[in-house]
C-alpha positions as CSV (number, residue, x, y, z in Angstrom):
1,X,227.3,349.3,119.6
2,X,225.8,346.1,119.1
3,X,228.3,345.1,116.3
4,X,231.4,346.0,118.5
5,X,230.0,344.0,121.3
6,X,228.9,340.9,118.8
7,X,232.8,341.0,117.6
8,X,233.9,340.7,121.5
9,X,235.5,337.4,122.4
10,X,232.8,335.5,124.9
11,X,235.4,336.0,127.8
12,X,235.5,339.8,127.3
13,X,231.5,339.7,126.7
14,X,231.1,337.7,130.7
15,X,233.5,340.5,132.1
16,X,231.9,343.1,130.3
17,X,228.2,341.8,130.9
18,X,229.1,341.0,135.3
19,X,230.5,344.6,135.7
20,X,227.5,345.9,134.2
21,X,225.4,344.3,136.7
22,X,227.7,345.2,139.3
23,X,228.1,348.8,138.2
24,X,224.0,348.9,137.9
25,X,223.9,347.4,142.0
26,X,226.5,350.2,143.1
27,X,224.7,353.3,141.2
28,X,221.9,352.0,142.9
29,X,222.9,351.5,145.9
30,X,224.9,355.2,145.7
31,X,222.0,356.7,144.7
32,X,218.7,355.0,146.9
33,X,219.9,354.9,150.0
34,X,221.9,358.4,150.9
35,X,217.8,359.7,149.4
36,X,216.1,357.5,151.9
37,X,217.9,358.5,154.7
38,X,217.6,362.1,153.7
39,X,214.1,361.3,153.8
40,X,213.8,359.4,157.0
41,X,216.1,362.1,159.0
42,X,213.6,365.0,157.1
43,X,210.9,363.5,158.5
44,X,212.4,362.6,162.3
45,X,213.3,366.1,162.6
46,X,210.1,367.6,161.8
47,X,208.8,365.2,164.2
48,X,211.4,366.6,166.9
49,X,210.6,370.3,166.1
50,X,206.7,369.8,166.5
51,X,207.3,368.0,169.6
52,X,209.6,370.3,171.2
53,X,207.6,373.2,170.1
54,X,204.7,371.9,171.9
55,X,206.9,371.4,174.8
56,X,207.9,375.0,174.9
57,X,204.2,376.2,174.1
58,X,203.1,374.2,176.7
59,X,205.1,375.6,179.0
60,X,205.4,378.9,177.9
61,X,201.4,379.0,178.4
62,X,201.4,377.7,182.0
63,X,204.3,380.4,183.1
64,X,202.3,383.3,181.5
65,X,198.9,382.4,182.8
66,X,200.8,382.2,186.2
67,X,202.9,385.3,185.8
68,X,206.0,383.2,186.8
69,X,208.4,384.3,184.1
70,X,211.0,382.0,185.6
71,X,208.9,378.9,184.2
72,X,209.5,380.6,180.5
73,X,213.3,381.2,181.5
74,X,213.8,377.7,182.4
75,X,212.2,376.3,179.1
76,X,214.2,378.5,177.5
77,X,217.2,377.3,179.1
78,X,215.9,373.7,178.0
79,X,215.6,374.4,174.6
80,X,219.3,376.2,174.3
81,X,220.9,372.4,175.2
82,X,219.6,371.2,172.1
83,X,222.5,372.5,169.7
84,X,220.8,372.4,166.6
85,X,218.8,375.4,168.1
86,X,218.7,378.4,165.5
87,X,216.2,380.6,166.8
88,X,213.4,380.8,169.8
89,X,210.8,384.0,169.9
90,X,207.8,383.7,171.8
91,X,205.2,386.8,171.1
92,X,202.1,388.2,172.0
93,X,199.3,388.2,170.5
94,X,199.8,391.7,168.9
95,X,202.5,389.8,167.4
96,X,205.3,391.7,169.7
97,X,208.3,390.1,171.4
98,X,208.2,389.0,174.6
99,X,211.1,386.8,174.9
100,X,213.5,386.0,171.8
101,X,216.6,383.5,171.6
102,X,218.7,384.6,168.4
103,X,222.0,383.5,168.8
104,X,223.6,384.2,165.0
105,X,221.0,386.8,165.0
106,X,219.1,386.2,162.2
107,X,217.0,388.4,159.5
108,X,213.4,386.9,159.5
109,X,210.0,388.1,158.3
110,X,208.5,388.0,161.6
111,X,205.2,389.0,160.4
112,X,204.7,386.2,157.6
113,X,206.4,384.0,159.4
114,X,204.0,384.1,162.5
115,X,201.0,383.4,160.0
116,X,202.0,380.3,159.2
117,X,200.6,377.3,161.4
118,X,203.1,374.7,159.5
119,X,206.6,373.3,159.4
120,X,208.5,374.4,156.8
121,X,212.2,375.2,155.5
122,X,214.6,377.9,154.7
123,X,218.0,379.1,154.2
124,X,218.8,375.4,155.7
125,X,216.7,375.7,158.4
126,X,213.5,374.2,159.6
127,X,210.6,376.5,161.4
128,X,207.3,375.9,163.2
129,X,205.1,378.7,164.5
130,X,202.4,377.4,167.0
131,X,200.4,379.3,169.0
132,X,200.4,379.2,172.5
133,X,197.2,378.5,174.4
134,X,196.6,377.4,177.9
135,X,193.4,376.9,179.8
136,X,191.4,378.4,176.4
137,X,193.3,381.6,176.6
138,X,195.6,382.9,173.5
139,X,198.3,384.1,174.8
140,X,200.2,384.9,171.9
141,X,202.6,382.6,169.5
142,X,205.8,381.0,169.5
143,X,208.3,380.6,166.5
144,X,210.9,378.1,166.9
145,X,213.7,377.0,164.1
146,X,216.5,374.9,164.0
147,X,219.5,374.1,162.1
148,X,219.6,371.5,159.3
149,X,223.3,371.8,158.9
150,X,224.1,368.9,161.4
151,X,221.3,366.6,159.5
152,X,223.5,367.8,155.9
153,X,226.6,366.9,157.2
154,X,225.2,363.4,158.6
155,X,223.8,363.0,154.8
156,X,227.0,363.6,153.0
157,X,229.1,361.4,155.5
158,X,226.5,358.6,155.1
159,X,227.0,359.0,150.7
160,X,230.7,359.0,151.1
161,X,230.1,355.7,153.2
162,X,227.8,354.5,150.3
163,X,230.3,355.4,147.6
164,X,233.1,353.3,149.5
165,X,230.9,350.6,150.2
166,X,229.5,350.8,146.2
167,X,233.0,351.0,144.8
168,X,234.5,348.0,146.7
169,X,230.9,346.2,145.3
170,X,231.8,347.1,141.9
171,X,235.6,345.8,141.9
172,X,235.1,342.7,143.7
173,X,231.9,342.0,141.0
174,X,235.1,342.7,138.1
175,X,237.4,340.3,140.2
176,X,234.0,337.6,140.3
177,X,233.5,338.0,136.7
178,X,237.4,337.8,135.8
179,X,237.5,334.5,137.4
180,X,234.4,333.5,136.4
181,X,234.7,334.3,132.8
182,X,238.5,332.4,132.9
183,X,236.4,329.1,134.1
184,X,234.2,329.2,131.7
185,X,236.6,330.2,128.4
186,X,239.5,328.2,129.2
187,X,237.9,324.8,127.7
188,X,236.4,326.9,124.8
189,X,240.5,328.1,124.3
190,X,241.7,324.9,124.2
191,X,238.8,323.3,121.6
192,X,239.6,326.6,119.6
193,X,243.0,325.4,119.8
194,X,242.7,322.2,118.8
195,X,240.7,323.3,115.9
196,X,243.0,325.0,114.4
197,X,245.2,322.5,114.5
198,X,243.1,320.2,112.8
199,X,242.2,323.0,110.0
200,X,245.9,322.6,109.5
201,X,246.1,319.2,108.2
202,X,246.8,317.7,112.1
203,X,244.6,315.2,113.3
204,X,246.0,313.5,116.1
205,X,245.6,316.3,118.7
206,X,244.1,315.3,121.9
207,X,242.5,317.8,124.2
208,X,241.9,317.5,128.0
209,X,238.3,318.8,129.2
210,X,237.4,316.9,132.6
211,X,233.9,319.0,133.2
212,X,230.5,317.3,132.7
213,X,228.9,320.5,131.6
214,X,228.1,321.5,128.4
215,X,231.5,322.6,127.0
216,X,232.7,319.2,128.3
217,X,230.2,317.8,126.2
218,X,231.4,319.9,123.3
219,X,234.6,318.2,124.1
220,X,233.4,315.2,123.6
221,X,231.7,315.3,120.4
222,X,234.6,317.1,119.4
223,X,236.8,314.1,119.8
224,X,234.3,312.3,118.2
225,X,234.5,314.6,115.3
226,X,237.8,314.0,114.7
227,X,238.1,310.4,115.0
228,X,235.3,310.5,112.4
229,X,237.5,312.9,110.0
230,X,240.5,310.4,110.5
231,X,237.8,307.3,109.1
232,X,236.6,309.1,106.2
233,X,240.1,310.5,105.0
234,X,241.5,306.9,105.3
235,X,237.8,305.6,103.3
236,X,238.9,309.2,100.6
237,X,242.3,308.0,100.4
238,X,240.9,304.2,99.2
239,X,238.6,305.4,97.2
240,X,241.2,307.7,95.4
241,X,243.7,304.3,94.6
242,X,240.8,303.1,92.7
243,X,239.5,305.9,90.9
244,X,243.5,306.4,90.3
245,X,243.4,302.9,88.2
246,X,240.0,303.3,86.9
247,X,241.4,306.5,84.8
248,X,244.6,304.6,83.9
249,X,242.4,302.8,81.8
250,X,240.0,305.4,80.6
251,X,242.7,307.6,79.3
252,X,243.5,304.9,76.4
253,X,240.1,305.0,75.5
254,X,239.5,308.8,75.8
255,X,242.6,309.1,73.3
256,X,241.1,307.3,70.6
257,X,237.6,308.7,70.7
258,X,239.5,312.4,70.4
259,X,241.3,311.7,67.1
260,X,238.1,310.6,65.6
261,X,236.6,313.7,67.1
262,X,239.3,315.6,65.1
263,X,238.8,314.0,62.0
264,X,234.7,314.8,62.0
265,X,235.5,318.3,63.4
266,X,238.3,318.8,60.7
267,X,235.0,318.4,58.1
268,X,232.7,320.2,59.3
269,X,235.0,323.2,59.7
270,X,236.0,323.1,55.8
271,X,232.1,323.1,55.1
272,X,230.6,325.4,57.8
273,X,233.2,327.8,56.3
274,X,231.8,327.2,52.7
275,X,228.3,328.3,54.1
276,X,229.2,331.3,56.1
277,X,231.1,332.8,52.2
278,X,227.7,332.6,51.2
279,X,225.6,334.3,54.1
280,X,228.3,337.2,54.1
281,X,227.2,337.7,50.5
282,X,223.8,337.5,51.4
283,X,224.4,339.5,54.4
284,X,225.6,343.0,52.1
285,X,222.9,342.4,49.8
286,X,220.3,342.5,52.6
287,X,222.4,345.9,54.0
288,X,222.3,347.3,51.0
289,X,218.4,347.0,50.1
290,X,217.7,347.7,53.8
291,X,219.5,351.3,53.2
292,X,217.8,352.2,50.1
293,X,214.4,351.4,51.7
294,X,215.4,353.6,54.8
295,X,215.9,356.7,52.0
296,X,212.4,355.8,50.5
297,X,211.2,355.6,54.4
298,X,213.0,359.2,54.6
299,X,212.1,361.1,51.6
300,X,207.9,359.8,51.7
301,X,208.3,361.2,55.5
302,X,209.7,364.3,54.1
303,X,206.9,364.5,51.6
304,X,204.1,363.7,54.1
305,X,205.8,367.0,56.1
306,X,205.5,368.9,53.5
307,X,201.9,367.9,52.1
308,X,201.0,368.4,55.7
309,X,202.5,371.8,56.0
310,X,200.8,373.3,53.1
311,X,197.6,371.9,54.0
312,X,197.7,373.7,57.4
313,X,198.7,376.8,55.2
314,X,195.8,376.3,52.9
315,X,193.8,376.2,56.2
316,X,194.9,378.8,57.6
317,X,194.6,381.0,54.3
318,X,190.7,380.1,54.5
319,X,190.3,380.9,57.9
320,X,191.5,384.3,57.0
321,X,189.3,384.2,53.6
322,X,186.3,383.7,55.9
323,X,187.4,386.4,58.2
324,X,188.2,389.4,55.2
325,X,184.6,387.9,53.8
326,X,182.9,388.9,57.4
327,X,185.0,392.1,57.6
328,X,183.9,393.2,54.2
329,X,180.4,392.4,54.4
330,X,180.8,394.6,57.8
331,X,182.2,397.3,56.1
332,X,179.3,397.2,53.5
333,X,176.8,397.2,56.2
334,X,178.9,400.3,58.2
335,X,179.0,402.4,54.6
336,X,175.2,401.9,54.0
337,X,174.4,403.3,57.3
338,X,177.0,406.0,56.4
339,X,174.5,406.7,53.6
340,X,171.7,406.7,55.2
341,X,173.2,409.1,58.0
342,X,174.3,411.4,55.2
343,X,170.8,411.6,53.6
344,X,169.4,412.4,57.1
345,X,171.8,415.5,57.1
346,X,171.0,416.4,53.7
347,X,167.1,416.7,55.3
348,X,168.2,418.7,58.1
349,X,170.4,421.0,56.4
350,X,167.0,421.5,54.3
351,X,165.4,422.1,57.8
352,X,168.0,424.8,58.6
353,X,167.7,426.2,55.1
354,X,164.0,427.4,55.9
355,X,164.4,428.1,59.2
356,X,167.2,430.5,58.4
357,X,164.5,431.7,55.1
358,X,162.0,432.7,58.2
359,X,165.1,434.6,60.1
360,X,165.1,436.5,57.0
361,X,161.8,437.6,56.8
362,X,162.1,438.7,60.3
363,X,164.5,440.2,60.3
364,X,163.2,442.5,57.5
365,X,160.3,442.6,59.1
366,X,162.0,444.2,62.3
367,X,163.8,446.9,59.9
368,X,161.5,448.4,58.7
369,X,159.3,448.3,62.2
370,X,162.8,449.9,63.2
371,X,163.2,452.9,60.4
372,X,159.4,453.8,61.3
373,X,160.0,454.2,65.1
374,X,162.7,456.3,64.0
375,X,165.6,457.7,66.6
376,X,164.0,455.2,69.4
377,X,164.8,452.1,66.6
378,X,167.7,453.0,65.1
379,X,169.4,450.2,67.6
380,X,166.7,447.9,66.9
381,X,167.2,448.1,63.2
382,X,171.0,447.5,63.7
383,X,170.5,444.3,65.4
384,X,168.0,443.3,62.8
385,X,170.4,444.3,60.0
386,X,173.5,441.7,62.0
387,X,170.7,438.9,62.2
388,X,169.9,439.2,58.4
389,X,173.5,439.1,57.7
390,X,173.9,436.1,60.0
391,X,171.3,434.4,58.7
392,X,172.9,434.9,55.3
393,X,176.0,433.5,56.2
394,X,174.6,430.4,57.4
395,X,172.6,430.1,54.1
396,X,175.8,429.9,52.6
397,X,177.3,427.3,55.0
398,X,175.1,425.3,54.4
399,X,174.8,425.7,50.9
400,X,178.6,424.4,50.9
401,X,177.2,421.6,53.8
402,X,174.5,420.3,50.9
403,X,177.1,420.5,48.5
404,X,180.0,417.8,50.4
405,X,177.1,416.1,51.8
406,X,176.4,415.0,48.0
407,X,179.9,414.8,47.5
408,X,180.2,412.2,50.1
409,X,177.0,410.7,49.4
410,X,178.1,409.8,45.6
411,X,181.5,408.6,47.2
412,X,179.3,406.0,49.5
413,X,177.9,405.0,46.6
414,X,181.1,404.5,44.3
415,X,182.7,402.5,47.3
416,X,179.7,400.4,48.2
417,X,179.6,399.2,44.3
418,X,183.6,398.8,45.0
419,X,183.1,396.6,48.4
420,X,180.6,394.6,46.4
421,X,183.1,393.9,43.7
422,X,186.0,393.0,46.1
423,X,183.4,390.8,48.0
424,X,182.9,388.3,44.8
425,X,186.4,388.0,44.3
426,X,186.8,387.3,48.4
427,X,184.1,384.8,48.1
428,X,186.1,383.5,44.9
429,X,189.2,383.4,46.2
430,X,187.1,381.4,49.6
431,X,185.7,379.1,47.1
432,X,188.8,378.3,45.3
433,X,190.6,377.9,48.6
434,X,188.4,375.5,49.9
435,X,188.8,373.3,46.9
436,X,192.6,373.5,47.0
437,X,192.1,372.6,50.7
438,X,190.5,368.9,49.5
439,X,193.0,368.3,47.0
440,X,195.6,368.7,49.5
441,X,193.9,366.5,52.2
442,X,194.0,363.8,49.0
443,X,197.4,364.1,48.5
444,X,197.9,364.6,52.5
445,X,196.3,360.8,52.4
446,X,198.3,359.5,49.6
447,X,201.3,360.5,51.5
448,X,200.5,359.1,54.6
449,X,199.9,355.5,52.7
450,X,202.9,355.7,50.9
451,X,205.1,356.4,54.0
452,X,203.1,353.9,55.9
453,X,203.9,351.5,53.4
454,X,207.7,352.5,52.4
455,X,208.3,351.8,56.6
456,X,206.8,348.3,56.3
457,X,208.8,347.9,54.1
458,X,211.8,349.3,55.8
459,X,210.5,347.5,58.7
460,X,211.1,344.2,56.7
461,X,214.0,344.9,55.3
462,X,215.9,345.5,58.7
463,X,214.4,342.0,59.7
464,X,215.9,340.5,56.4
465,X,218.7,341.8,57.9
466,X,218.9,341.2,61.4
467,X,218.0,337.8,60.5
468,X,220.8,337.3,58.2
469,X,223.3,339.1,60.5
470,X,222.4,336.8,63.1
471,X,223.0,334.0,61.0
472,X,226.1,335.0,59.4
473,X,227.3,335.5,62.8
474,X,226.1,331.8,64.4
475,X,227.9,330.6,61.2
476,X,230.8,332.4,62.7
477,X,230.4,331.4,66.0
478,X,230.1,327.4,64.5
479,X,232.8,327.7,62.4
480,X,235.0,328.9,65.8
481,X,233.4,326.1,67.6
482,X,234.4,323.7,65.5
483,X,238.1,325.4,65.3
484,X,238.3,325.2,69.0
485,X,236.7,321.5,69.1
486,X,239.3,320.6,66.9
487,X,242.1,322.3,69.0
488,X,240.5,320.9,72.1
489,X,240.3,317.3,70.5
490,X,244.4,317.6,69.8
491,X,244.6,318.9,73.0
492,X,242.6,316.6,74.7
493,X,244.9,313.8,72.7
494,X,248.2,315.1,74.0
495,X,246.5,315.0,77.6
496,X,245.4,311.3,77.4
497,X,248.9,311.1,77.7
498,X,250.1,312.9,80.3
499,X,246.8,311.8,82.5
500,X,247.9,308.3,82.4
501,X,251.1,309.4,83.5
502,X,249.2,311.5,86.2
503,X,247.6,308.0,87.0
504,X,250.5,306.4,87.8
505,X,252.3,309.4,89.8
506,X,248.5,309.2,91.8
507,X,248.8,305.5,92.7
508,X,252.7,306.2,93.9
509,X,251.1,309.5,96.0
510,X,248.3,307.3,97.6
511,X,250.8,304.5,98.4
512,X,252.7,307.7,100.8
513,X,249.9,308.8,102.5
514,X,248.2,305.9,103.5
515,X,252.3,305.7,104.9
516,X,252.4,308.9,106.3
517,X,248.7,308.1,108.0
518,X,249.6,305.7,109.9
519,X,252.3,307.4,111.2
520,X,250.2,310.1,112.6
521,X,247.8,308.2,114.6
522,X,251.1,306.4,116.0
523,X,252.2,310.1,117.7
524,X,249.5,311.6,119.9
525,X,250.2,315.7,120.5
């Protein structure tokens, strides 16, 4: 927004920036004062409807503490000229009508309505209840409403008045700012005017501002400006005559100094040339040795890999050395225990051995008790014949028990002279590990000295090389310098020339417009 309004022309700005100001006024006026006197004509009617409510209250009170009904009928009959009269009930104090005016007969909550002691406002009409009371005596309550639809109608016939009135505000403020925006540009046209003309090359224009203001000023300095522009053109065109002649004569002299310069130039070309054969020789050998020491860079960095590699292996192959050596000595330990377990089981089996010796016996015992108690232990004896076979039977289990106990006791002892054998050779193989582990960090450290050295000197090499790259190339560079100086300095011969005959066409050039000058400030626009 800003940026379309800063690209306005300042005539268009004035018009634009007035009809705000006159647009603002209008809405301002359209929308302030149709509100206040909606306000004003609230608060005037509220002040009629209490006032003629007291009237009729007033009156209604004196009639019924009289008993002359015609005093009621005739305030009723006062209250019916006002024609903004919606509804009149007066009721008593059980809240029943007594006398009721309800001309578009209208719906009302009676009841809510007659407990209310205020003005208030609905369906576009304005109520008061008050009660009436005369002489300290209640004598019930009166409910009167009128219309709000002539105070409406007075409202929207005053905002159509405001809108006219706003409008015609609003166009004559566009018409102001028209004219006043033409006084104030027109001046400001005709110095844009004239400066064109000037940016064309014209400088007797004339302009005609007769106001003391500040564009009239502006006028003036403008004037000023140009008479200024007229004295230092005429001073430009002087000072070119003579800087015209003083080149006449420095062209001779320029011509000789550049064939000299060609000669010297010629020289130094033939021997810079000479020079750079050489540092291109130079140049390959320094490529060539800085390639062979980027292979020795490569194959000590492949060989540091590799020495590092199979150290981590060797490292790794004692970790696991360490770890069989641990597992094997807990094997040893767990077979040992095995022994001793399998002894233990050897002692009980000896246990069970005589206890099944005593079952024997008494079960021998209780045969023969049974074959002396004859037909009453023949039973008996049956049960003590089954226990002595039992105990027979597990004679011979664990006869066979004994027997693979031993077995596996002598197998113990075969493997734990087996586990001790195969731990010497782990702790061996740990120790011979370990010592290939150090030779490889040696040659690890070797490796890492000879790569550290074959990239310094890689590193050196490449420098040898840059170095003589970038010299072989300012060589090259001088060489086309001097190439060029000497084409410039042939050049710059041939143009000696045609500059003094530039001279010359200058001087005849000047002579015109110092002519053509005078001329102009002869002819005013």
């Amino acid at each position: 927004m800003f940026t379309l309004f800063s690209r306005m022309s300042i005539r268009l700005k004035l018009i634009t920036l007035f009809s705000i100001v006159f647009m603002l006024i209008s809405a301002f006026n359209f929308t302030y004062y149709p509100k206040l006197h909606k306000q004003q004509a609230l608060v005037n009617l509220k002040n009629h409807v209490r006032n003629m409510a007291e009237m009729i209250a007033l009156a209604s009170g004196i009639g019924l503490d009289l008993l002359d009904l015609s005093i009621i009928g005739k305030t009723i009959t006062w209250a019916k000229k006002d024609s903004r009269l919606a509804y009149l009930g007066i009721f008593d104090p059980d809240g029943e009508e007594f006398a009721v005016y309800n001309p578009d007969e209208l719906t009302l909550d009676l009841k809510a309505m007659l407990k209310r002691n205020d003005i208030f406002e609905t369906n576009n009409k304005i109520y008061i209840a008050l009660p009436i009371i005369h002489n300290e005596t209640n004598h019930g309550k009166l409910l009167l409403g009128l219309s709000l639809k002539d105070m409406y109608a007075s409202i929207t016939a005053n905002r159509k008045n405001t809108l006219y009135i706003s409008s015609g505000i609003l166009v004559l403020g566009i018409l102001v700012s028209v004219i006043f925006s033409n006084m104030l540009t027109k001046p400001l046209i005709q110095l844009g005017e004239a400066a064109q003309e000037v940016s064309k090359g014209k400088t007797n224009v004339d302009i005609n501002i007769d106001s003391q203001d500040e564009v009239g000023h502006l006028g003036k300095c403008f004037m000023e400006m140009l008479e200024n522009i007229k004295k230092s053109i005429e001073h430009q065109i002087t000072a070119i005559a003579s800087t015209a002649k003083t080149l006449f004569r420095s062209s001779s002299e320029i011509d000789s100094a550049a064939q000299n310069q060609a000669s010297i130039a010629t020289q130094q070309a033939t021997s810079i040339t000479e020079i750079t054969v050489t540092m291109e020789e130079l140049t390959t050998s320094a490529s060539q040795v800085a390639d062979n020491s980027n292979s020795v860079v490569e194959i000590a960095a492949d060989a540091l890999k590799e020495s590092e590699a199979g150290m981590q292996a060797i490292e790794a192959l004692k970790g696991k050395m360490d770890e069989i050596t641990a597992d094997n000595q807990d094997s040893i330990q767990e077979i040992v225990a095995l022994g001793k377990k399998s002894k233990e089981i050897g002692k009980i089996m000896g246990i069970i051995n005589t206890i099944t010796d005593q079952t024997k016996l008494i079960a021998f015992n209780a045969a023969l008790e049974a074959s002396s108690a004859g037909e009453a232990g023949k039973r008996f004896g049956v049960v003590a014949v089954e226990i002595r076979r039992l105990a027979d039977n597990v004679m011979d289990s664990t006869s066979e028990i004994e027997q693979k106990v031993d077995e596996i006791q002598q197998a113990i002892d075969r493997l734990v002279v087996d586990s001790e054998r195969g731990t010497r050779r782990i702790l061996e193989g740990t120790r011979l590990a370990g010592e290939t582990l150090t030779e490889l960090e040696k040659l690890v450290s070797g490796a890492k000295s000879t790569n550290d050295a074959a990239a310094q000197i890689s590193l050196s090499t490449q420098q040898q090389k840059t170095a003589a790259g970038q010299i072989f190339s300012a060589l090259k560079e001088i060489e086309q310098g001097i190439h060029q100086s000497t084409s410039a300095a042939k050049q710059t011969t041939s143009i000696t020339t045609e500059l003094t005959n530039m001279a010359q066409e200058l001087n005849h050039l000047v002579g015109k417009l110092q002519l053509k000058e005078n001329n102009r400030g002869d002819q005013p626009a």
